[in-house]
Backbone as ProteinMPNN parsed JSONL, in Angstrom:
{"seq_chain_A": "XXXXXXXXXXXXXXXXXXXXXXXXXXXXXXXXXXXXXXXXXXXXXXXXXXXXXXXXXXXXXXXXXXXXXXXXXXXXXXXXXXXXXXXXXXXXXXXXXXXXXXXXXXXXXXXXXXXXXXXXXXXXXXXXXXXXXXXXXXXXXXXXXXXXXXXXXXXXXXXXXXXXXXXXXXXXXXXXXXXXXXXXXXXXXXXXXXXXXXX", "coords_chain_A": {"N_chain_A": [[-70.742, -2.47, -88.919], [-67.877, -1.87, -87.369], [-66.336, 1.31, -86.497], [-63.336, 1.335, -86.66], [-62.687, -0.991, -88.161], [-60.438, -2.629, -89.953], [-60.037, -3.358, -93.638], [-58.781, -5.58, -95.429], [-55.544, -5.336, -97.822], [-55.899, -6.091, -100.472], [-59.128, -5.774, -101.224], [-62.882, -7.061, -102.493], [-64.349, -4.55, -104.009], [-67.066, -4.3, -103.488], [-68.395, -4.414, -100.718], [-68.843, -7.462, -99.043], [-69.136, -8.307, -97.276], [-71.0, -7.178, -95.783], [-73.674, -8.457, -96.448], [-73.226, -11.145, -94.878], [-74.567, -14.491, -94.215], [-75.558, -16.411, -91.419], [-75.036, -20.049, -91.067], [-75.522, -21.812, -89.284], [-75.747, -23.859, -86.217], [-74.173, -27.108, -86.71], [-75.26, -27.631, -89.065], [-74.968, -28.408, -92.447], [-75.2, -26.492, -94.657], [-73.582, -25.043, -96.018], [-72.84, -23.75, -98.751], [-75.065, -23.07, -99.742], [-75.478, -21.037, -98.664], [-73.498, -19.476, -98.813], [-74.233, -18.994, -101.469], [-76.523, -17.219, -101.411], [-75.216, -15.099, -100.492], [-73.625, -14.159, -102.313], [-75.433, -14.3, -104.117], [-77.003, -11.85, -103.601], [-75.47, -9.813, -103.042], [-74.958, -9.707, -105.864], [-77.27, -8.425, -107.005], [-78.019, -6.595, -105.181], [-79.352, -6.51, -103.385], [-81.944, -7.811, -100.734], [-82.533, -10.653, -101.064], [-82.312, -13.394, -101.731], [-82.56, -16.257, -99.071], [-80.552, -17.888, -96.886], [-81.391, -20.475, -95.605], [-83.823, -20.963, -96.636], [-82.934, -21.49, -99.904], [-80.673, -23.665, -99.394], [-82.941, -25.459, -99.19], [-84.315, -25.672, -101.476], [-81.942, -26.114, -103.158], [-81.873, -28.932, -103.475], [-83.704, -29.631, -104.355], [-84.408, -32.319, -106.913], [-83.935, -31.203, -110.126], [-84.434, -30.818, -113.904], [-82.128, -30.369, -116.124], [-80.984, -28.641, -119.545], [-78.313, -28.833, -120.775], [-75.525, -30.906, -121.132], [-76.993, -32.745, -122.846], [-80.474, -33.768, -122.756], [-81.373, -33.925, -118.757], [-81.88, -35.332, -115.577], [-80.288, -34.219, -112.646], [-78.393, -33.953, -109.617], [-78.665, -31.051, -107.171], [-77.91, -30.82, -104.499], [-77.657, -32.834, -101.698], [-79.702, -34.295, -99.413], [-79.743, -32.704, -96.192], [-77.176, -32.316, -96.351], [-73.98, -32.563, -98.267], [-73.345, -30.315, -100.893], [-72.787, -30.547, -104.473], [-70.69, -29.65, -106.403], [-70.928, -27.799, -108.823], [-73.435, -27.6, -108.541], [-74.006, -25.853, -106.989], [-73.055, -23.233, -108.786], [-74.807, -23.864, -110.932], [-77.263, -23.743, -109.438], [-77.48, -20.711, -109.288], [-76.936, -19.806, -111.938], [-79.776, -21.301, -112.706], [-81.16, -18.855, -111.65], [-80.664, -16.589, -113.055], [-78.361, -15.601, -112.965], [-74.968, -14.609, -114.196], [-72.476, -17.194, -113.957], [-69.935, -19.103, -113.275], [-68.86, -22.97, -113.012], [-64.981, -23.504, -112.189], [-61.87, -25.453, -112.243], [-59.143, -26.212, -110.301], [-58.018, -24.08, -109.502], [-55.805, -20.993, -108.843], [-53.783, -19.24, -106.662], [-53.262, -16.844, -107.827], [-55.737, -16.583, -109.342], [-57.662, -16.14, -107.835], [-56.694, -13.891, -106.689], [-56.569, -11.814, -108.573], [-59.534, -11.749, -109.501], [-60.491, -10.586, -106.946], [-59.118, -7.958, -107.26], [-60.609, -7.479, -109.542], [-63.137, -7.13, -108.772], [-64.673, -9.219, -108.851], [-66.962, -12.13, -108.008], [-66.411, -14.613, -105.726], [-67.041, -18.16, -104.608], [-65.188, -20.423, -102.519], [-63.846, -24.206, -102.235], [-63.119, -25.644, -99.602], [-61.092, -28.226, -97.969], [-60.854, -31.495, -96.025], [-61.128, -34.363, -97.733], [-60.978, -36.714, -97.103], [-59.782, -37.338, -94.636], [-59.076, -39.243, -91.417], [-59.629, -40.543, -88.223], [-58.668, -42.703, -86.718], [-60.69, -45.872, -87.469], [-62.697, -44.562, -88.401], [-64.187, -42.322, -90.541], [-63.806, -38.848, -90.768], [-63.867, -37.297, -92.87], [-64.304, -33.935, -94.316], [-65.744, -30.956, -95.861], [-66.034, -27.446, -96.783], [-67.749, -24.804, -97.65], [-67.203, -21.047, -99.193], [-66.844, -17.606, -99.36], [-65.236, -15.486, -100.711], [-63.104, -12.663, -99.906], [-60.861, -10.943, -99.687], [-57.042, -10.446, -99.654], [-54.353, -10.155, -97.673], [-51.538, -9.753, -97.933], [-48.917, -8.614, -96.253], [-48.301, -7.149, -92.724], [-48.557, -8.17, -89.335], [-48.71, -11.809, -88.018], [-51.601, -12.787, -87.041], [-52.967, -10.863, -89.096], [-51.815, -11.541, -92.003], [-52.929, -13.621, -94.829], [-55.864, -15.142, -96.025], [-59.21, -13.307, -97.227], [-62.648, -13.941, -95.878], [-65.844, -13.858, -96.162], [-67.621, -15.678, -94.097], [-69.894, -17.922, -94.02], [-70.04, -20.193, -91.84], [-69.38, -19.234, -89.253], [-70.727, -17.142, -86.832], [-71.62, -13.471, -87.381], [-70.655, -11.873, -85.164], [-68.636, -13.087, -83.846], [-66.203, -12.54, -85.277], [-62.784, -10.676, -85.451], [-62.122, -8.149, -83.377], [-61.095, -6.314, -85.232], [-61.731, -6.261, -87.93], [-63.9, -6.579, -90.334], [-67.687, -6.897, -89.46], [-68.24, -10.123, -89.802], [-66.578, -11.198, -91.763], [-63.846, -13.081, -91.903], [-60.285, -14.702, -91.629], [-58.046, -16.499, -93.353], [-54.922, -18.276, -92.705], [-52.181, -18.302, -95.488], [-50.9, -20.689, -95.955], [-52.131, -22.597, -94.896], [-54.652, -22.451, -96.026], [-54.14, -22.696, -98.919], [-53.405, -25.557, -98.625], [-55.907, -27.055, -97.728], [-57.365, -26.212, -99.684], [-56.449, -27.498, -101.847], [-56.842, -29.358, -101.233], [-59.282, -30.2, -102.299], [-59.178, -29.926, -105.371], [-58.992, -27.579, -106.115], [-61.547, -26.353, -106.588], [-63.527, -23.539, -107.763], [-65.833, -20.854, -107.887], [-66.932, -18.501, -109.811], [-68.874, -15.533, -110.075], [-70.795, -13.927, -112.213], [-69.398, -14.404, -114.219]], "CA_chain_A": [[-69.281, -2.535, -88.946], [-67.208, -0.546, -86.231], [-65.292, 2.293, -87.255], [-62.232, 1.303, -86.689], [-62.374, -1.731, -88.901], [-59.272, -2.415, -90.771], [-59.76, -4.188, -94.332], [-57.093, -6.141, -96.242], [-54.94, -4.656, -98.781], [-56.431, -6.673, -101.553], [-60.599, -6.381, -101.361], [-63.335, -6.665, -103.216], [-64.931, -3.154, -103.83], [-68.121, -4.422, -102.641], [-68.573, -4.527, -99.66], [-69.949, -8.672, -99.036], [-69.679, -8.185, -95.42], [-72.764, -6.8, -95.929], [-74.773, -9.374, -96.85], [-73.48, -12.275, -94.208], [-75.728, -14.806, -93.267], [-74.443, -17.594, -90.726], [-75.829, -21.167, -91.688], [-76.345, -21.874, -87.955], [-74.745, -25.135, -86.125], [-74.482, -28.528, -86.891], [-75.49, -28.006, -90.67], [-74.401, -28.922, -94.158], [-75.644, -25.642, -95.724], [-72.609, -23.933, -96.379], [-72.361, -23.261, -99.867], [-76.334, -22.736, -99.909], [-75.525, -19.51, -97.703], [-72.602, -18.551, -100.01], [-75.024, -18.742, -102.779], [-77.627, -16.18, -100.491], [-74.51, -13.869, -99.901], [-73.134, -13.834, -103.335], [-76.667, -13.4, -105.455], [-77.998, -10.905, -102.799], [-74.666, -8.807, -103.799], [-74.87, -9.397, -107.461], [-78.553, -8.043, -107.46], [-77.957, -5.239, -104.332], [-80.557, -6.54, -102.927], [-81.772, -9.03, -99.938], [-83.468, -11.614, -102.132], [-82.222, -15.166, -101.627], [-82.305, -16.636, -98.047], [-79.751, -19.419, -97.102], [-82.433, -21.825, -95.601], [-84.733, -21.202, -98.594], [-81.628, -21.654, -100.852], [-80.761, -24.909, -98.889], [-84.124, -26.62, -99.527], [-84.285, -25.535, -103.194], [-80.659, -26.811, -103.872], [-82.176, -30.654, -102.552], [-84.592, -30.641, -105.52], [-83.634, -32.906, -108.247], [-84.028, -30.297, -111.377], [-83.698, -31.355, -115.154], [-81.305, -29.48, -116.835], [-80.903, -29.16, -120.864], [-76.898, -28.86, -121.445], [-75.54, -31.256, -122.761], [-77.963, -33.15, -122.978], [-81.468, -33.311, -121.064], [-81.16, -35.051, -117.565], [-82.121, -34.659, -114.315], [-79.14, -33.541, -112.258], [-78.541, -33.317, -108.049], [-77.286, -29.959, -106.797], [-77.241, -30.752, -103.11], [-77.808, -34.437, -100.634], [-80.792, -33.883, -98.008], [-79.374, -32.313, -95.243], [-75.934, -33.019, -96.502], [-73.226, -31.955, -98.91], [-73.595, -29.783, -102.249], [-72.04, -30.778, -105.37], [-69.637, -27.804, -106.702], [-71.861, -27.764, -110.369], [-74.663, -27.258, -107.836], [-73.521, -23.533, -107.264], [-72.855, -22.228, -110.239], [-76.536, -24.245, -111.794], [-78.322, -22.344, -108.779], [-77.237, -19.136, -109.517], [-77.567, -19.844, -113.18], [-81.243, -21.258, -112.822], [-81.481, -17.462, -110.982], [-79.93, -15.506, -114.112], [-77.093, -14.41, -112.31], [-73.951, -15.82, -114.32], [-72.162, -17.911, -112.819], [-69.0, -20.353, -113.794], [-67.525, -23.405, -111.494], [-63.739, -23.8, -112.538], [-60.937, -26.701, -111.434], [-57.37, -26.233, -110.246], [-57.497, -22.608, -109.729], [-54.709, -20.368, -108.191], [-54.118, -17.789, -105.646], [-53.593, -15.72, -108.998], [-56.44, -16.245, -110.568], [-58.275, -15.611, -106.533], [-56.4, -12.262, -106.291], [-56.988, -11.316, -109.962], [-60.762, -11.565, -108.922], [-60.262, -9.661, -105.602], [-58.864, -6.806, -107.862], [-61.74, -7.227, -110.529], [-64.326, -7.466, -107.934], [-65.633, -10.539, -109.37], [-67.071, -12.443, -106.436], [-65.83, -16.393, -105.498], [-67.276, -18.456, -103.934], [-64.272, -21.362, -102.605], [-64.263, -24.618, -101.599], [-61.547, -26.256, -98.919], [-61.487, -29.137, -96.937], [-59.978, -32.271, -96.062], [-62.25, -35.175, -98.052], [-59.977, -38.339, -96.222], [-59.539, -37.329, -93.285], [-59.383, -40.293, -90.42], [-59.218, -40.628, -86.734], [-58.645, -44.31, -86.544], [-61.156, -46.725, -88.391], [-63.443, -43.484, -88.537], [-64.169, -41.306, -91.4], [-63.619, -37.197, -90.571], [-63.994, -36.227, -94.309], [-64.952, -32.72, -94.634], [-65.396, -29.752, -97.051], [-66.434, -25.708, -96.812], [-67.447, -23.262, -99.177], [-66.708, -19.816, -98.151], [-66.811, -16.503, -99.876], [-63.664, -14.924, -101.129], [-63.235, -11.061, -99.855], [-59.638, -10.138, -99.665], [-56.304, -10.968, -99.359], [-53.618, -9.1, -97.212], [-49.958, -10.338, -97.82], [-48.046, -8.104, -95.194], [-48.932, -7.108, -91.372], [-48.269, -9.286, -88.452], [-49.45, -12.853, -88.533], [-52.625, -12.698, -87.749], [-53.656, -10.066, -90.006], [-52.329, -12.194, -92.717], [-53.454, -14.619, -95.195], [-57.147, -14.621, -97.137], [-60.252, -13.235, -96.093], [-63.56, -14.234, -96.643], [-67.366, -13.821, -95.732], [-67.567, -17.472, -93.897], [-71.349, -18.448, -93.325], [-70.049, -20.847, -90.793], [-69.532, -18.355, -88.353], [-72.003, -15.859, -86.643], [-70.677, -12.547, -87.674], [-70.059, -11.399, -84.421], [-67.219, -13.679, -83.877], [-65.111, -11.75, -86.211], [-62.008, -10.277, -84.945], [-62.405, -6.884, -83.414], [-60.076, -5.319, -85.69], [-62.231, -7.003, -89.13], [-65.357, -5.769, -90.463], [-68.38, -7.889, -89.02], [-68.424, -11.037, -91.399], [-65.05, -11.598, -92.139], [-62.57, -14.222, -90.94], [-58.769, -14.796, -92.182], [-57.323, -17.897, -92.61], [-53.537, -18.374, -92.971], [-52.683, -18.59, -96.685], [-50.639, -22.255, -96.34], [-53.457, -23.604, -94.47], [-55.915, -22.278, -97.4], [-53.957, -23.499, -99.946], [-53.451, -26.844, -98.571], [-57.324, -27.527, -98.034], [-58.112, -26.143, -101.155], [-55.825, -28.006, -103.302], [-57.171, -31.262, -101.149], [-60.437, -30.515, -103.32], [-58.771, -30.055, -106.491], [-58.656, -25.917, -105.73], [-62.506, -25.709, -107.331], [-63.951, -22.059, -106.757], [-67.152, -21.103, -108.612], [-67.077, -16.837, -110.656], [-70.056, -14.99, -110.32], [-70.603, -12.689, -113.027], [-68.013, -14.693, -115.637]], "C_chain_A": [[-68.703, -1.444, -88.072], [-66.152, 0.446, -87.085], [-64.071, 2.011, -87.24], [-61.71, -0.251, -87.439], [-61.078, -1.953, -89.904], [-59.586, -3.687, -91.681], [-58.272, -4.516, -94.801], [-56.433, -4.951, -97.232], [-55.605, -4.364, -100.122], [-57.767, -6.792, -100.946], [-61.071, -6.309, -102.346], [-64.2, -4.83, -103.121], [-66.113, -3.296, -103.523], [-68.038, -5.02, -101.803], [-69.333, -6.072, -98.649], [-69.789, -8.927, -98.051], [-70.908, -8.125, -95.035], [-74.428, -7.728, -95.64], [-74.227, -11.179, -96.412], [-74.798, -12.636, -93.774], [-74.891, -15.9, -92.51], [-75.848, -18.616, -90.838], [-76.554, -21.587, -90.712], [-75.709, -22.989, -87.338], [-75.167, -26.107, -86.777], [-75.694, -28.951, -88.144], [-74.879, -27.888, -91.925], [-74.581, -27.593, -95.153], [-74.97, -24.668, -96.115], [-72.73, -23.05, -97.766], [-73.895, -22.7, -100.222], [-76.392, -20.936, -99.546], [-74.6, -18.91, -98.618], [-73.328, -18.268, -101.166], [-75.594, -17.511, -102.396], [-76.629, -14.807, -100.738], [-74.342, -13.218, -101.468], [-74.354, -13.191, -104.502], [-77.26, -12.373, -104.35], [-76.955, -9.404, -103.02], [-74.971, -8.6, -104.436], [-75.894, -8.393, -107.769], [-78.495, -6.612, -106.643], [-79.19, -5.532, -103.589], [-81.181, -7.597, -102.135], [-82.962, -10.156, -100.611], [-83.449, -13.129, -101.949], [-81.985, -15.241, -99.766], [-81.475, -17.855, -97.66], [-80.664, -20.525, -96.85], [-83.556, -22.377, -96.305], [-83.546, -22.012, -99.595], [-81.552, -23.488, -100.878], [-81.802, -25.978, -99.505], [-83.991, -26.393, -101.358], [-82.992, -26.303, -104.41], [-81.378, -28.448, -103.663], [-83.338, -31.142, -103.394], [-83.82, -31.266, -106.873], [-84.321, -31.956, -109.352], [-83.55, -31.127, -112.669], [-82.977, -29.744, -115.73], [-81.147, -29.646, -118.683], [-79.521, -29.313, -121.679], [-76.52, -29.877, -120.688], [-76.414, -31.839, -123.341], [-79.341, -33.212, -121.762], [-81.592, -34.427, -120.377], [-81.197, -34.699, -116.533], [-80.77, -34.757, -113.328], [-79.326, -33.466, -110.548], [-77.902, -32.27, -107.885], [-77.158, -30.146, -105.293], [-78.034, -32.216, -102.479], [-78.692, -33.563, -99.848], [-79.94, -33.405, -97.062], [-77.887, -32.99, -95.255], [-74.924, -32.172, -97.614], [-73.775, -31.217, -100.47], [-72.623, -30.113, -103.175], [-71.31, -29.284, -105.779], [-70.56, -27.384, -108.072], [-73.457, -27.339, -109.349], [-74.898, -25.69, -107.516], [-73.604, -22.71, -108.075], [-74.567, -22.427, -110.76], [-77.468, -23.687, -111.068], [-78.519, -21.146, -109.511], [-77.86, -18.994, -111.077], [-79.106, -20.218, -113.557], [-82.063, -19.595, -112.321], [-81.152, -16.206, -112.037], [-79.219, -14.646, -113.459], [-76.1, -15.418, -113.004], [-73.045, -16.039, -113.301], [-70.987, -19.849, -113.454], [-68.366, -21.518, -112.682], [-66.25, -23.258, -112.735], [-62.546, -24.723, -111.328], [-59.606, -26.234, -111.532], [-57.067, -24.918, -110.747], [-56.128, -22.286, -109.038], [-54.749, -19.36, -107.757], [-53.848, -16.607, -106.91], [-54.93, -15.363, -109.365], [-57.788, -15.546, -109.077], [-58.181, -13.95, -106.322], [-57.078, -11.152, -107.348], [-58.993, -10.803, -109.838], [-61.403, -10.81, -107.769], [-60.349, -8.085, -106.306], [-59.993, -6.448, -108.724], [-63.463, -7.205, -109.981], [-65.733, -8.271, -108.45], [-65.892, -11.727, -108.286], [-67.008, -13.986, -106.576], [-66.36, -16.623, -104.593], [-65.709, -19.786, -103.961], [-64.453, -22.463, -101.687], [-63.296, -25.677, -100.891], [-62.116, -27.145, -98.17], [-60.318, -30.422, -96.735], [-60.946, -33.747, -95.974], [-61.316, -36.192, -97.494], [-59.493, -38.529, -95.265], [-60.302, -38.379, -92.163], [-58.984, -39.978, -89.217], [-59.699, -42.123, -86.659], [-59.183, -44.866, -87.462], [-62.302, -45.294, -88.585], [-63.332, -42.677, -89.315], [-64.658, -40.075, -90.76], [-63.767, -36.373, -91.6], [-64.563, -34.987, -94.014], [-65.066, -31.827, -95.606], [-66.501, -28.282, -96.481], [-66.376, -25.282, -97.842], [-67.338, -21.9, -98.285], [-66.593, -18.511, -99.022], [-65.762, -15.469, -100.002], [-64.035, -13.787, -100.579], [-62.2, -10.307, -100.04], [-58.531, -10.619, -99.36], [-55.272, -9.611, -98.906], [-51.959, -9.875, -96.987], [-48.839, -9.752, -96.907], [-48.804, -8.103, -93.809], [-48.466, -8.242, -90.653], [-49.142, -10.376, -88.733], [-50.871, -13.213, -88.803], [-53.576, -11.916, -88.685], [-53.335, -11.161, -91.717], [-52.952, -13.14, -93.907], [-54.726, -14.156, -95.94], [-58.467, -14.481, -96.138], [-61.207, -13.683, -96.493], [-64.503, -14.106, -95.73], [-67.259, -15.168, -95.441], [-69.112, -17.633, -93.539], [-70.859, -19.387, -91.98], [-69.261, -20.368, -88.879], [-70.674, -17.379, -87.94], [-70.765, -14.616, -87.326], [-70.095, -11.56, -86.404], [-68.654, -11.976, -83.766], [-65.982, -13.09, -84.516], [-64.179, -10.963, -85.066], [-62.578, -9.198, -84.986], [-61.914, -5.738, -84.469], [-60.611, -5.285, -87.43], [-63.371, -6.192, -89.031], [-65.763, -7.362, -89.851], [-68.394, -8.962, -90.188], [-67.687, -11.272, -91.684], [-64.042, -11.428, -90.916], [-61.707, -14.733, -91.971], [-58.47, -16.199, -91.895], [-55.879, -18.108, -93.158], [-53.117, -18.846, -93.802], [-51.659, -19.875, -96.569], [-51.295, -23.275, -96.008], [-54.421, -23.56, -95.684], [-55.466, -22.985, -98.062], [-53.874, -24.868, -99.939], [-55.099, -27.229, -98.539], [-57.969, -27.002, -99.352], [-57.512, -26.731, -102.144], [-56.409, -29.3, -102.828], [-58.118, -31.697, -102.049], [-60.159, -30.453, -104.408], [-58.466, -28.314, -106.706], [-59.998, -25.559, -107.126], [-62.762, -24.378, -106.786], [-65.028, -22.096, -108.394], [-67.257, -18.817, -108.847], [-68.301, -16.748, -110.55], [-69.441, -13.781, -111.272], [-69.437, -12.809, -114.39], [-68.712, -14.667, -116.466]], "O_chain_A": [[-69.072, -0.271, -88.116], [-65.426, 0.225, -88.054], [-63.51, 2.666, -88.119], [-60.547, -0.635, -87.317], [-60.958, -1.044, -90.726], [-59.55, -4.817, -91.193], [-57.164, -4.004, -94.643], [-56.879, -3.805, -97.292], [-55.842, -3.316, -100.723], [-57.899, -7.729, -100.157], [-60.483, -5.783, -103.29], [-64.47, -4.218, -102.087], [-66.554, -2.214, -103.138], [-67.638, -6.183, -101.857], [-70.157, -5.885, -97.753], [-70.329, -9.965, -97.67], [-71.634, -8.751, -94.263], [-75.511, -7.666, -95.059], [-74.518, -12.175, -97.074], [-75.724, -11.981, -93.295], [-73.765, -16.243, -92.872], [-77.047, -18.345, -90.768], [-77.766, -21.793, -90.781], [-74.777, -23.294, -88.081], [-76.25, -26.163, -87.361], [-76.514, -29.862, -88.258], [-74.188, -26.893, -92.141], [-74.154, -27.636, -96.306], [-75.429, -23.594, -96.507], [-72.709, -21.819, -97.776], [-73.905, -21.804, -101.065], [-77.063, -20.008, -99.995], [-74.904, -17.861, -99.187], [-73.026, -17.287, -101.846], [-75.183, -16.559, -103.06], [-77.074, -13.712, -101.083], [-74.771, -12.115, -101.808], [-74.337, -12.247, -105.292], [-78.462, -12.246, -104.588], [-77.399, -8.261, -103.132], [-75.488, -7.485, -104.504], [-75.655, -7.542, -108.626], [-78.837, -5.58, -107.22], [-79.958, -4.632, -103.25], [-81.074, -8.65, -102.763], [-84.176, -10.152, -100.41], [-84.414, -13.89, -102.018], [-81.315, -14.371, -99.208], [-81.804, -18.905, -98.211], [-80.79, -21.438, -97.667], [-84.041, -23.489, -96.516], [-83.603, -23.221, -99.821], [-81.987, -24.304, -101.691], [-81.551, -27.017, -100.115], [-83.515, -27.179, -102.177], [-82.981, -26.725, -105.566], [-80.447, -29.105, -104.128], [-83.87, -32.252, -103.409], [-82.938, -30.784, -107.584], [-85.544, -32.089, -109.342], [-82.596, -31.905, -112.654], [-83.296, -28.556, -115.689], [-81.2, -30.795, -119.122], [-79.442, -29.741, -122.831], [-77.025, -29.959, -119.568], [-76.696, -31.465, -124.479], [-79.366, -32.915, -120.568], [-81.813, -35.555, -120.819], [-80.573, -33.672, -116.265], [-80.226, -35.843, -113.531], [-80.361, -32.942, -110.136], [-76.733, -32.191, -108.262], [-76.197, -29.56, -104.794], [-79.106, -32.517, -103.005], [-78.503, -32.364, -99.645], [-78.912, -34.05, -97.271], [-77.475, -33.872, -94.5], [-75.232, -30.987, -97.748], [-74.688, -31.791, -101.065], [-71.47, -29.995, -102.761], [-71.528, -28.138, -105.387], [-70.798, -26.177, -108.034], [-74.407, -26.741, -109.853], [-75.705, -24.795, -107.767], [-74.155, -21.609, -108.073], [-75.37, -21.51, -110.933], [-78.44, -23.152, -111.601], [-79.482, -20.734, -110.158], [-78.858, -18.357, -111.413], [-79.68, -19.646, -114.484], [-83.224, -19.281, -112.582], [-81.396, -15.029, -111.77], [-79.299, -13.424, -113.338], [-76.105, -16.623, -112.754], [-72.822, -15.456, -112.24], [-71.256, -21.002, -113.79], [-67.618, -21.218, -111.752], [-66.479, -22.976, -113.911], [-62.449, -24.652, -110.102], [-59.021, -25.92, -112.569], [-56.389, -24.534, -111.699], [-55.386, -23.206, -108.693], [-55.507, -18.473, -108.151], [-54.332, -15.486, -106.756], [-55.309, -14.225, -109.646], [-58.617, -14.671, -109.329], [-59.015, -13.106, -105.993], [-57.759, -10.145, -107.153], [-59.477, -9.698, -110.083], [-62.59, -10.492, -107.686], [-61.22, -7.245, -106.084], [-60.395, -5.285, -108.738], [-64.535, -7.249, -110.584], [-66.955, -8.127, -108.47], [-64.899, -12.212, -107.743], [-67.556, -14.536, -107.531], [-66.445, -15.829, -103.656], [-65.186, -20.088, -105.034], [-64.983, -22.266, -100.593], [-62.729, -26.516, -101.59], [-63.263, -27.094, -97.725], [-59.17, -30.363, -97.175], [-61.4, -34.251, -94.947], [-60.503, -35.948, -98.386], [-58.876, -39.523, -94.882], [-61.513, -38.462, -91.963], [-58.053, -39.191, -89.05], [-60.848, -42.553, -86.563], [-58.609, -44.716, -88.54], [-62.782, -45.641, -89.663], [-62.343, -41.969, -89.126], [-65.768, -40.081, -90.227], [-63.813, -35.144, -91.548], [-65.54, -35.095, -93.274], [-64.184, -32.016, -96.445], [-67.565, -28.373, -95.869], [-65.526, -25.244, -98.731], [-67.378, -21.771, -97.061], [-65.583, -18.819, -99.654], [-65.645, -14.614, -99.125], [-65.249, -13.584, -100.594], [-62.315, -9.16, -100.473], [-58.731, -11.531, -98.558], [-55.265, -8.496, -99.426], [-51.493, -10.396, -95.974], [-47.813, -10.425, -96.808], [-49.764, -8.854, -93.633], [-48.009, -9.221, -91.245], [-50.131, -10.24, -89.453], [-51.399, -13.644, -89.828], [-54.72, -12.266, -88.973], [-54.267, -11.487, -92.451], [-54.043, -13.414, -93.407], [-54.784, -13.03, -96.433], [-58.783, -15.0, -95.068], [-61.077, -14.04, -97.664], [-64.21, -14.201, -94.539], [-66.858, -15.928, -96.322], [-69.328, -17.306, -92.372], [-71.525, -19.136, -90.976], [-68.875, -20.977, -87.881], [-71.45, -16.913, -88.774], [-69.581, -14.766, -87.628], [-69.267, -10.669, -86.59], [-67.777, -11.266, -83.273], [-64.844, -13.301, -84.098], [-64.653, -10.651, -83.973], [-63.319, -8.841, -85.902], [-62.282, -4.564, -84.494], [-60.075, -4.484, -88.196], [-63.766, -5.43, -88.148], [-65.094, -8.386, -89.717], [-68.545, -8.639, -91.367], [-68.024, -12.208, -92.41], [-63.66, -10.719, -89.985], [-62.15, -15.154, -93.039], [-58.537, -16.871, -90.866], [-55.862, -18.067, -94.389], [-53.245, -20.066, -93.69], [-51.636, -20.22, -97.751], [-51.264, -24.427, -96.44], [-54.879, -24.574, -96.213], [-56.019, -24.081, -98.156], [-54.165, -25.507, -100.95], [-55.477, -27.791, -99.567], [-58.989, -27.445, -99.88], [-57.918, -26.577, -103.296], [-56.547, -30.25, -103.599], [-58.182, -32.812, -102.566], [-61.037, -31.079, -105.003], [-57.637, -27.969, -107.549], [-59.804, -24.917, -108.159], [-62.388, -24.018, -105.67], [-65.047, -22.811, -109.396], [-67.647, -18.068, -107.951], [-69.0, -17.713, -110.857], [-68.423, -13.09, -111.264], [-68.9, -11.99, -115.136], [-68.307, -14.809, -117.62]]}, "name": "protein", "num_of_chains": 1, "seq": "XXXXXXXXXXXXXXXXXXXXXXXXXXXXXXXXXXXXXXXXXXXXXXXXXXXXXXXXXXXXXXXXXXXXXXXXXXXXXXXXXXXXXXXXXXXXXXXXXXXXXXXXXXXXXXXXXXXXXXXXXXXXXXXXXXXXXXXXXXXXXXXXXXXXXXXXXXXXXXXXXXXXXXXXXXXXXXXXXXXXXXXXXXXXXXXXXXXXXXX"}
């Protein structure tokens, strides 16, 4: 991280810059890598790898709540269910809650409590003609900065789908801002799930 880094207002007190990994192009393994970033925090320690992660999410696992049944947490080389996140982490004994139809409260509130989010935005109906564009991201909460000129800003987050040198010069390595009416609109397209480590 360069010295002259300038965080947000609102971070978490750990530091999950730290522990970017970038997923790499032209793959599905977003939330696999948010998993990597987030339990490699929780623990302090570099332990989970995203492309390990990846393959491991893609086994069908039985689970015993509520009842016992074998369960998908992620499509072959394809999307992760949001229950797929949290049941990682939790098969890892790191807790780990999803929750539906959160709010930039309950985001900030977590910022302040340095309880680490993973979130997940997108735009699942998106068309260009007779062509489906659906998409979705997970992305790693870090900070939010409500004053400063524009692009400073909006919410920050550890993004796997960046390298970390891409980051604005003015950002720690690893974190990228995205403009909070754009956030909120792709995250309410998904229902505004986000997934607590450590609830």
């Amino acid at each position: 991280m360069s010295g002259t880094s300038v965080k947000p207002y609102y971070h978490t007190s750990t530091d999950l810059f730290q522990w970017h990994q970038y997923q790499g192009a032209a793959t599905n393994d977003c939330a696999a890598f948010c998993v990597a970033v987030v339990g490699n925090a929780f623990l302090n320690n570099q332990q989970f790898d995203g492309h390990t992660v990846a393959r491991e999410m893609e086994k069908p696992v039985c689970v015993r709540s509520p009842v016992p049944h074998i369960t998908i947490r992620k499509f072959r080389n394809w999307a992760t269910l949001p229950w797929g996140i949290s049941g990682y982490l939790q098969s890892k004994h790191i807790p780990a809650r999803l929750r539906w139809r959160g709010s930039t409260e309950d985001l900030l509130r977590n910022i302040k409590e340095n309880r680490f989010t993973i979130v997940i935005i997108g735009e699942p109906f998106r068309r260009e003609g007779l062509r489906f564009q659906g998409w979705a991201h997970a992305k790693v909460l870090y900070g939010f900065e409500p004053n400063g000129p524009e692009p400073q800003r909006g919410f920050y987050f550890v993004d796997p789908g960046y390298p970390r040198e891409w980051s604005r010069p003015s950002h720690p390595r690893g974190v990228f801002v995205q403009d909070e009416a754009e956030f909120r609109q792709q995250w309410g397209n998904m229902l505004r799930p986000y997934v607590e480590i450590g609830a």
